[in-house]
C-alpha positions in Angstrom: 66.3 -66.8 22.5 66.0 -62.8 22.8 66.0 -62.9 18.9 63.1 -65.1 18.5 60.9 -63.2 20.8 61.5 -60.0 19.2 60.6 -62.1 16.0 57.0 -63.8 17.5 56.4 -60.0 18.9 57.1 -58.4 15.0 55.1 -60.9 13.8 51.6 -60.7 16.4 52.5 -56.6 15.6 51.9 -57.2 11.9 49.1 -59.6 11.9 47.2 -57.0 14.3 48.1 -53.9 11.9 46.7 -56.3 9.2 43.5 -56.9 10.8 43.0 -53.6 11.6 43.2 -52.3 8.5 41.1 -55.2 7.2 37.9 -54.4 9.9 38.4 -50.5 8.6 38.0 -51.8 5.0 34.9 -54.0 5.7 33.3 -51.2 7.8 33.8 -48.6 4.6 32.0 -51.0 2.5 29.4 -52.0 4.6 28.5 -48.6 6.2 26.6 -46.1 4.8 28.5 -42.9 5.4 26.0 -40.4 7.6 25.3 -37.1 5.3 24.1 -34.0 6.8 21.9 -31.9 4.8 22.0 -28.0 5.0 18.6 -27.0 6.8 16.1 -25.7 4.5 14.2 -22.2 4.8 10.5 -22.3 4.7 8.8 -20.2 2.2 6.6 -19.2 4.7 9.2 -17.4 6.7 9.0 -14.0 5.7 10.8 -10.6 6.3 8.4 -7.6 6.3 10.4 -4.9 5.0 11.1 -1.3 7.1 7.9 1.1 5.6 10.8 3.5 4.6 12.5 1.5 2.3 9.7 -0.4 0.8 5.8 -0.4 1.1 5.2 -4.2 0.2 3.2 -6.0 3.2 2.4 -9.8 4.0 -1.4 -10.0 3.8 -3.3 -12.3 6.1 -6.3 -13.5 5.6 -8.7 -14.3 8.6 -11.4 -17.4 8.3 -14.1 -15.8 8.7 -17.9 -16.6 8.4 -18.5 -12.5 7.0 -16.9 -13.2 4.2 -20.2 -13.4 1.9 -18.9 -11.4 -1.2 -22.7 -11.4 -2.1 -23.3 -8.8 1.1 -21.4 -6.3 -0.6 -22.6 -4.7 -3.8 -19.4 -3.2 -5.7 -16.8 -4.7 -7.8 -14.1 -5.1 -5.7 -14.0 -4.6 -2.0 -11.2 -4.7 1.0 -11.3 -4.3 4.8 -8.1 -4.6 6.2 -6.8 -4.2 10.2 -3.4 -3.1 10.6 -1.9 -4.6 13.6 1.8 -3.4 13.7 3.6 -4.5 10.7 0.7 -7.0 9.3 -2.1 -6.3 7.2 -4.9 -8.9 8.0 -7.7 -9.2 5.9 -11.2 -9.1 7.4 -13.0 -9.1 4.1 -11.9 -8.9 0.4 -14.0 -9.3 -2.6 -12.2 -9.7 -5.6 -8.6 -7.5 -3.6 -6.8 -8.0 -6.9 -9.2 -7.3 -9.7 -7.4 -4.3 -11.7 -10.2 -1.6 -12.3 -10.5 2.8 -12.8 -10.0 4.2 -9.7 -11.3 7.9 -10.6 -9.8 10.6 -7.4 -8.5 8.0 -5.6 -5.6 8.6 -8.4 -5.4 11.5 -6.4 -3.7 9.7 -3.4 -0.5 9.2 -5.9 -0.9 13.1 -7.0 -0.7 13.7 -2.9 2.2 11.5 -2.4 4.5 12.9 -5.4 3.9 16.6 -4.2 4.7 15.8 -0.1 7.8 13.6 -1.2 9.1 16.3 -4.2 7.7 19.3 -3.5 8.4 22.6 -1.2 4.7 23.1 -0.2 5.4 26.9 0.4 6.0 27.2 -3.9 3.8 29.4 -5.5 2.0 28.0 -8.5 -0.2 30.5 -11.0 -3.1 28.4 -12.6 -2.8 28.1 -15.9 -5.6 27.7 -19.2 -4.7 23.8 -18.9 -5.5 23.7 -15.3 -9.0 25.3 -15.8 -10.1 23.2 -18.8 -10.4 19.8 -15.9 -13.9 18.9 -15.8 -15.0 20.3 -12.6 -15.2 23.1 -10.9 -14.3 22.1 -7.4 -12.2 24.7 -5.7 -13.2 27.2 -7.0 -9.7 28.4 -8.9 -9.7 31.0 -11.2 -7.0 31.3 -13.9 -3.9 33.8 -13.3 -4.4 33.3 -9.4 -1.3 32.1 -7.3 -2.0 29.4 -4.6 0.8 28.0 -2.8 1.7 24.3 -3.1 -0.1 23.3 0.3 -3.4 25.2 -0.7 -3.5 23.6 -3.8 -3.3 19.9 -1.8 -6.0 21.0 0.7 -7.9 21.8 -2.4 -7.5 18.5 -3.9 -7.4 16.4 -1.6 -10.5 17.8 0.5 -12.6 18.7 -1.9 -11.2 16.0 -4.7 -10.7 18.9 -7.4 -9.3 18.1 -10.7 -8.3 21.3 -11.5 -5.9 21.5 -8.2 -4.7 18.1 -9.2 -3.5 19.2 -12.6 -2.3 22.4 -11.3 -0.1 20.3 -9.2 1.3 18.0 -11.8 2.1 20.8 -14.2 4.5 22.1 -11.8 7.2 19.7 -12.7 5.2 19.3 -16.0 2.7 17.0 -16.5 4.5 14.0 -18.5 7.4 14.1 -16.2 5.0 13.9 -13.3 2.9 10.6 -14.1 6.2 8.7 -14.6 6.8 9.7 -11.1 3.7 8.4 -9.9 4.2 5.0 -12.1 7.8 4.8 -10.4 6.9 5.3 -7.3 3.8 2.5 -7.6 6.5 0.5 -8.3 8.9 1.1 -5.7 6.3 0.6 -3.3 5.4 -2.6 -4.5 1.5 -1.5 -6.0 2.1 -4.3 -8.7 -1.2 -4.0 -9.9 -1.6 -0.5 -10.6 -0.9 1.7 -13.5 -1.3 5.7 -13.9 -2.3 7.8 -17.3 -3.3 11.3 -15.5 -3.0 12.9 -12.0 -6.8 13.3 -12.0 -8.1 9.6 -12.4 -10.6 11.1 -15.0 -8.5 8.4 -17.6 -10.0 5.3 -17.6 -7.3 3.8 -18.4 -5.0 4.2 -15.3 -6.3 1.3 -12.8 -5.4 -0.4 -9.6 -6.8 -3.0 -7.1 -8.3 -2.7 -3.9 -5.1 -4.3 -2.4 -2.6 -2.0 -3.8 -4.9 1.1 -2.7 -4.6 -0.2 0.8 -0.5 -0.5 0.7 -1.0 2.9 -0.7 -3.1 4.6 1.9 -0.9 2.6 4.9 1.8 4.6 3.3 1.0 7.8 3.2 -1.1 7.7 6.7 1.9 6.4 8.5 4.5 8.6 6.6 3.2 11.9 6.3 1.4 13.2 9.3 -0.4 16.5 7.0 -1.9 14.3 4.9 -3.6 12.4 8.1 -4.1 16.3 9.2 -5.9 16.9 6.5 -8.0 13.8 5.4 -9.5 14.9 9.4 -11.3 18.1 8.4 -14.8 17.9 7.6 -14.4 21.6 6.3 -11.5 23.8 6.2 -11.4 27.9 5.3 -9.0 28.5 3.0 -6.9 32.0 3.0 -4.6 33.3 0.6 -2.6 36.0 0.9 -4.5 37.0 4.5 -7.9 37.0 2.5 -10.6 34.4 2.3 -11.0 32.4 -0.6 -13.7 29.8 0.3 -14.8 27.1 2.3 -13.6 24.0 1.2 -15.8 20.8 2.5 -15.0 17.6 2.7 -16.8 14.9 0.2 -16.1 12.1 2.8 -19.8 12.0 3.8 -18.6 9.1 6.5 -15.9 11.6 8.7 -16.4 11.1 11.9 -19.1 8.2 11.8 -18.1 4.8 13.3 -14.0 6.0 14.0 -13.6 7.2 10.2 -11.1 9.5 11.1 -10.0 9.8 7.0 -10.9 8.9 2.9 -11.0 9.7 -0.2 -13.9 9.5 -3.0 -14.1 9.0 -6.5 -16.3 9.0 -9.2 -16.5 8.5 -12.8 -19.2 6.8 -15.3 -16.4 4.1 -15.8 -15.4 3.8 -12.2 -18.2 4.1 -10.8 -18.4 4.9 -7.1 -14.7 4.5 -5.3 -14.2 4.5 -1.7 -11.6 4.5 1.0 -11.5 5.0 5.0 -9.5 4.9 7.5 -10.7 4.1 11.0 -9.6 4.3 14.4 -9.9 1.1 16.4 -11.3 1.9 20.1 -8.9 -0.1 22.3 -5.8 0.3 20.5 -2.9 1.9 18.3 -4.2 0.1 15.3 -6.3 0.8 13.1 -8.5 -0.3 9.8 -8.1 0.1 6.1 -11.4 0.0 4.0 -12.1 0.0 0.1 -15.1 -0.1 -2.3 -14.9 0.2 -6.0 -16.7 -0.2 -8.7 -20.2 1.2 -6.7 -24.0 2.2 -7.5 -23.8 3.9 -4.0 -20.3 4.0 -2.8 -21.3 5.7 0.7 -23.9 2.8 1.5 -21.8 -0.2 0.7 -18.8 1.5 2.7 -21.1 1.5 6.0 -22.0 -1.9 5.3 -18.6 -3.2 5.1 -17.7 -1.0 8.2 -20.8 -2.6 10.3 -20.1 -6.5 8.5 -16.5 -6.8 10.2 -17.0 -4.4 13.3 
């Protein structure tokens, strides 16, 4: 009797083993196994990169009924507001339209001498210096300036004898590949340099790239904000006076320009930047004209369009 109990509770063991694995079979087939994707990344997330390790920015662009491209007379324009780490776009007419530049070459000149040079070297001016067309400055061959004068020089009164001075200290060749290496390092995709002068057509860049440019050496290098400041500046060398130097940003000071640069060539045209101070805050504004009949007017009306 105890035998055939075990047996009937073997047997309702097996048959419910059975069935089990029979409902885990139908289930498997039946079922459609749950698959969790890996979560995707947006494009639109992005990661602005530390201004010390690289220049390139994420651009905004504000809808905005003053963007009539027509209101502004030049072939490319920017105004830009830089509000910590973002560059927003208050106006842009043709921003990536690659075109000659003329002085405002002379931005990349300023940046290769404060990032390679000791600005207390002495630097005698040389036949190749003098034969720049200009005479800004008022340099003389065989006389010494230091480093620093020679940016004060150039980058006040926008002399093309300075800025060739200042690339023949390393040599010339040697220096424009710097200034091509470094556009690219700092993400100025657009932009492409022949001379240290920007009397070469030839070198170009975009009104977008020269604002990435200009955030970078305003923010980096606090002499060359010191100096873009001075409407005029008397130069010494050697404890005697050399000249006044004054400043061809005709805006300083007018509307919260606290900085530029001009340029001019009959390919360029009239070229443009400024920097101004915003009233209630840290940041501040980014502005650019090329390509220009009258560079100063159509700077004040992009200033007074988006102010």
């Amino acid at each position: 009797m105890n035998n055939r109990k075990i047996s009937i509770f073997l047997l309702l063991l097996f048959i419910l083993v059975l069935f089990g694995f029979f409902y885990l079979g139908l289930n498997w087939i039946f079922v459609k196994p749950v698959v969790v994707e890996p979560q995707k990344i947006s494009d639109k997330n992005i990661f602005t990169a530390s201004l010390e390790i690289n220049a390139k920015e994420f651009f905004s662009t504000q809808s905005d009924e003053k963007n009539d491209t027509n209101s502004i007379n030049s072939s490319s324009a920017i105004s830009t507001k830089i509000v910590n780490n973002e560059i927003k776009i208050l106006f842009e007419k043709n921003k990536d339209k690659k075109l000659p530049i003329a002085s405002l070459t002379k931005l990349m000149t300023a940046l290769i001498v404060l990032e390679k040079y000791d600005l207390s070297q002495k630097f005698v001016i040389n036949k190749r210096a003098m034969a720049e067309i200009g005479e800004q400055g008022n340099l003389k061959e065989g006389e010494t300036l230091s480093i620093k004068n020679l940016l004060y020089i150039m980058l006040i009164e926008s002399s093309n004898r300075a800025a060739y001075a200042l690339s023949e200290v390393m040599g010339n060749d040697r220096f424009v590949e710097e200034m091509n290496n470094k556009a690219k390092l700092i993400d100025l995709s657009n932009t492409y340099f022949i001379d240290s002068t920007g009397l070469d057509p030839n070198s170009y860049s975009t009104a977008k790239d020269l604002v990435i440019l200009s955030r970078y050496l305003f923010e980096k290098y606090p002499i060359f904000r010191e100096i873009m400041e001075l409407k005029s500046f008397s130069l010494y060398i050697n404890g005697e006076f050399h000249h006044k130097l004054i400043n061809s940003n005709q805006l300083l000071g007018e509307n919260r320009v606290i900085g530029g640069k001009t340029g001019f060539t009959d390919e360029a045209r009239g070229c443009f930047i400024t920097i101004q101070k915003d009233n209630e805050n840290q940041n501040y504004f980014i502005n650019v004209i090329l390509g220009a009949e009258d560079r100063f007017l159509e700077m004040r009306k992009l200033i007074n369009l988006v102010n």
